[in-house]
C-alpha positions as CSV (number, residue, x, y, z in Angstrom):
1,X,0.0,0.0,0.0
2,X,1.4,3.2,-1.2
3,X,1.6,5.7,1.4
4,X,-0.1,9.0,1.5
5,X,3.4,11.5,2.0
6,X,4.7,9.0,-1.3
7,X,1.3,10.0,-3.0
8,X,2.0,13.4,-2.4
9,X,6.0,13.4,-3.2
10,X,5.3,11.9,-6.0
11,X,2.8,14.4,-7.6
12,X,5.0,17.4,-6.4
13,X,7.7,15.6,-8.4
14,X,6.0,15.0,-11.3
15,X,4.8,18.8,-10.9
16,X,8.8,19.5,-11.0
17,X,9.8,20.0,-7.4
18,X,13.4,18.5,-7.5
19,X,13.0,18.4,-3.5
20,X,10.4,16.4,-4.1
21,X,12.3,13.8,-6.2
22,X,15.4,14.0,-3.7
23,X,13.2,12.9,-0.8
24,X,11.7,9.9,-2.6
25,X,15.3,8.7,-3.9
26,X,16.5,9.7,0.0
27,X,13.9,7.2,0.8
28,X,14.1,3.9,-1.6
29,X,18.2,4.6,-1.8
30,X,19.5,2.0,0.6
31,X,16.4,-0.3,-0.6
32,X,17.8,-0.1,-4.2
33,X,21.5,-0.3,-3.4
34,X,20.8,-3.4,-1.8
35,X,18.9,-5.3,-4.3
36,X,21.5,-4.2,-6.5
37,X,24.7,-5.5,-4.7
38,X,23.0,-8.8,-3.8
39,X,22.5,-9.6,-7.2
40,X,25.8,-8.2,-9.0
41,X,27.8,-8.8,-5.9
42,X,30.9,-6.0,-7.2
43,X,29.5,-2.5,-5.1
44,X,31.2,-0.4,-8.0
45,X,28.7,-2.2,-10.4
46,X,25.5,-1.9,-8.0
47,X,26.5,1.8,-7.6
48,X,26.3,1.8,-11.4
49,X,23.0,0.1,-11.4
50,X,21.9,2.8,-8.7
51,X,22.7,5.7,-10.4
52,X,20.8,3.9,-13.9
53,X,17.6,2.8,-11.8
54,X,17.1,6.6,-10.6
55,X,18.1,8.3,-13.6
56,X,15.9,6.0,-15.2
57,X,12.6,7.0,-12.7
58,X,13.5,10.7,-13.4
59,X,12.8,10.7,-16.7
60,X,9.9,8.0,-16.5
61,X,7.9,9.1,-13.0
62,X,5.9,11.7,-15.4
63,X,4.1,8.4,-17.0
64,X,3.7,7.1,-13.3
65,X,-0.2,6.7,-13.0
66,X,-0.7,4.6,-10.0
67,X,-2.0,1.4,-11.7
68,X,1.2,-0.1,-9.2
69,X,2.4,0.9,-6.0
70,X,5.3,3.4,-6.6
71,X,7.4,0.5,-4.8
72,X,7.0,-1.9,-6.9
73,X,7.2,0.8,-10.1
74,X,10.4,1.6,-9.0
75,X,12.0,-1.8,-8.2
76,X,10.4,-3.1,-11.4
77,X,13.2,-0.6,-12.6
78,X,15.3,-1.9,-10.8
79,X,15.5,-5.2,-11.4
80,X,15.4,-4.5,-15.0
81,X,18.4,-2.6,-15.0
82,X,20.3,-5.7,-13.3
83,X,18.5,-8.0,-15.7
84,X,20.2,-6.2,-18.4
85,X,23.6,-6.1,-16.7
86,X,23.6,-9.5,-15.6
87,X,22.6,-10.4,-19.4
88,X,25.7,-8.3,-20.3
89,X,27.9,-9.9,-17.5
90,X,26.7,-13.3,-19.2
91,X,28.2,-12.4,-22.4
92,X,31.6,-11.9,-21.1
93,X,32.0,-15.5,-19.2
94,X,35.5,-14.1,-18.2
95,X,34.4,-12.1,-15.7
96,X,33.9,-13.9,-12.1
97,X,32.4,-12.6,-9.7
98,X,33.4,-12.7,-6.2
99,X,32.1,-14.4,-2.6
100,X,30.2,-12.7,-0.3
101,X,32.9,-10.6,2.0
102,X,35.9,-10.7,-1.1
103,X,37.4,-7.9,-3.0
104,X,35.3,-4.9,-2.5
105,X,32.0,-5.9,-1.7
106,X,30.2,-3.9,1.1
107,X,29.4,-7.3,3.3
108,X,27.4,-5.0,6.2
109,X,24.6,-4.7,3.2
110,X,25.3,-8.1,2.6
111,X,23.9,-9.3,6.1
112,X,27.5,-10.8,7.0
113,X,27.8,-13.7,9.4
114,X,29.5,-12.6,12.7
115,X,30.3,-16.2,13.6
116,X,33.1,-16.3,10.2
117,X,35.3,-14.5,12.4
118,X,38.4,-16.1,12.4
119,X,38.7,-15.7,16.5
120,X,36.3,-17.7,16.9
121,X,36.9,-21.0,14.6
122,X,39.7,-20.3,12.2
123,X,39.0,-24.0,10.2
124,X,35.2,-23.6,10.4
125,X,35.7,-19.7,9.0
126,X,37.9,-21.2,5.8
127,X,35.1,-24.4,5.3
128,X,32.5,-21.5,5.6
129,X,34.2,-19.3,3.0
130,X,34.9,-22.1,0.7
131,X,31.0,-23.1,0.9
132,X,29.9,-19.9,-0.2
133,X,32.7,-20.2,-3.3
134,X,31.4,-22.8,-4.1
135,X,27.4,-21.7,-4.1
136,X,28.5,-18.0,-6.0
137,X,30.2,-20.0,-8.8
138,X,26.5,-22.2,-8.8
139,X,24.3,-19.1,-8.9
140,X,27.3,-17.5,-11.8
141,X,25.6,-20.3,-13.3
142,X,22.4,-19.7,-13.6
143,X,20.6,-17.6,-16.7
144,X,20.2,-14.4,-15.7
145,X,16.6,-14.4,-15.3
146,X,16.7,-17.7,-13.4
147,X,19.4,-15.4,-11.0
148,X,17.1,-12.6,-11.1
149,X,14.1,-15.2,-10.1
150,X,16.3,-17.4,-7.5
151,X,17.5,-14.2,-5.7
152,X,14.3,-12.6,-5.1
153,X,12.2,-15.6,-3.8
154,X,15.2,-16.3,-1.5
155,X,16.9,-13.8,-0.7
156,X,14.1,-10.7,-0.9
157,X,11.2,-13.6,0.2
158,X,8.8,-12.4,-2.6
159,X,5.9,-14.3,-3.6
160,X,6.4,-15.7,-7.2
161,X,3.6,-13.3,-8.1
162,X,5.4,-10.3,-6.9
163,X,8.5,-11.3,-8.8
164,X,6.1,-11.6,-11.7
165,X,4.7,-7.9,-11.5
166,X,8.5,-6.7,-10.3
167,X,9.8,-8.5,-14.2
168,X,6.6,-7.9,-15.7
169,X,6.2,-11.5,-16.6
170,X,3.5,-14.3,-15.4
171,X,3.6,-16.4,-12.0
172,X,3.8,-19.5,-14.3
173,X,6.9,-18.3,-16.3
174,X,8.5,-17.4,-12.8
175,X,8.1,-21.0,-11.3
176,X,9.7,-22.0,-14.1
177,X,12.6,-20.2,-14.2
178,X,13.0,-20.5,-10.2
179,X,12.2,-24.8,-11.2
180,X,15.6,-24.1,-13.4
181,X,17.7,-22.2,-11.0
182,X,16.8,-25.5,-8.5
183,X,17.3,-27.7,-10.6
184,X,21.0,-26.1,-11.8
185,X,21.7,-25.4,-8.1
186,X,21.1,-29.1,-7.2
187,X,23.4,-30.5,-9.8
188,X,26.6,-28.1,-9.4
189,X,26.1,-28.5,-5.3
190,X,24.9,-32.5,-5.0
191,X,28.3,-33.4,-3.2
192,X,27.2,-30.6,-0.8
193,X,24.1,-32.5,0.3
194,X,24.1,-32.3,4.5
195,X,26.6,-29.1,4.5
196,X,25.1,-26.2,6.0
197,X,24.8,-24.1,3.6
198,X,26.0,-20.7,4.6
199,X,25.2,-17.9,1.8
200,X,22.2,-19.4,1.0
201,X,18.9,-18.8,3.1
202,X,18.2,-22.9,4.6
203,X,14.7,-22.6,2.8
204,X,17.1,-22.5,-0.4
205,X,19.5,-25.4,0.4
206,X,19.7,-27.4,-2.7
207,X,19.0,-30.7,-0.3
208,X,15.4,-28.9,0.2
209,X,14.4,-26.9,-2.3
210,X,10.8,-27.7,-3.3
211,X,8.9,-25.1,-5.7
């Protein structure tokens, strides 16, 4: 449900008040960033995406009617934009991408484990890390829509008919794609079968993933 002060930013946008539009990116920012970095996992390329998805709303919120909750307007933007650049990323097989907490990859948005820390368990820390290798080369895998899909059933918990509106595709053409991305994720992981999987939410452990 679309809130009243939104309704109201929103029009005073559209009308041309720049404040307007500062306060409803000021709002959504860290929401977008987010969605961005979990699926690119490379914070300069999210950034990129970020600064696309609200250039992007700029020039499109005057065609905002309300049919759709501005939320889900705006991360249907979103998530097109990453659709494109994961489909762009897929072209250049090169490229890897790297685990949660490598390189330069903001892990506080990331929801890092505090139990990795190598005070604690140095051996269980490196197993840990080496899981979630393992399960970022899988989801590399995957087509980008079926990454798109996979990540926000699991990792944003949408229903498949929110994904749908969010891609602006059906419920049955989402169920099949996430049907894919389980189906690829059980094959590269089988030898995994009975690890905890850290980096993936235990609702998508490839052991128990149902549909």
């Amino acid at each position: 449900m679309q809130s009243s002060d939104d309704t109201r930013l929103i029009e005073e946008a559209q009308a041309g008040d720049r404040r307007a539009f500062d306060e409803l990116v000021r709002r959504y920012d860290r929401s977008v960033l987010r969605l961005a970095l979990r699926l690119v996992r490379r914070e300069d390329e999210a950034r990129d995406i970020y600064q696309e998805t609200f250039l992007r709303l700029y020039r499109t919120l005057g065609r905002f009617r309300h049919d759709c909750g501005f939320e889900t307007y705006l991360f249907r933007i979103v998530t097109n934009v990453c659709l494109d650049h994961l489909r762009r990323r897929a072209s250049r097989p090169e490229e890897s991408v790297p685990a949660h907490g490598d390189g330069d990859v903001r892990v506080d948005l990331l929801e890092a484990r505090r139990d990795d820390s190598p005070d604690r368990d140095p051996a269980l820390a490196l197993e840990r890390r080496e899981i979630r290798r393992r399960i970022e080369e899988a989801l590399a895998g995957l087509a980008p829509r079926e990454r798109l899909v996979f990540e926000l059933r699991h990792y944003e918990g949408l229903r498949l008919r929110e994904i749908g509106e969010r891609i602006g595709t059906t419920e049955k053409t989402v169920k099949n794609c996430l049907f894919r991305a389980h189906h690829h994720l059980r094959s590269k992981l089988r030898d995994m079968e009975g690890i905890g999987m850290v980096g993936l939410p235990r609702r998508a452990d490839p052991a128990r993933i149902e549909v």
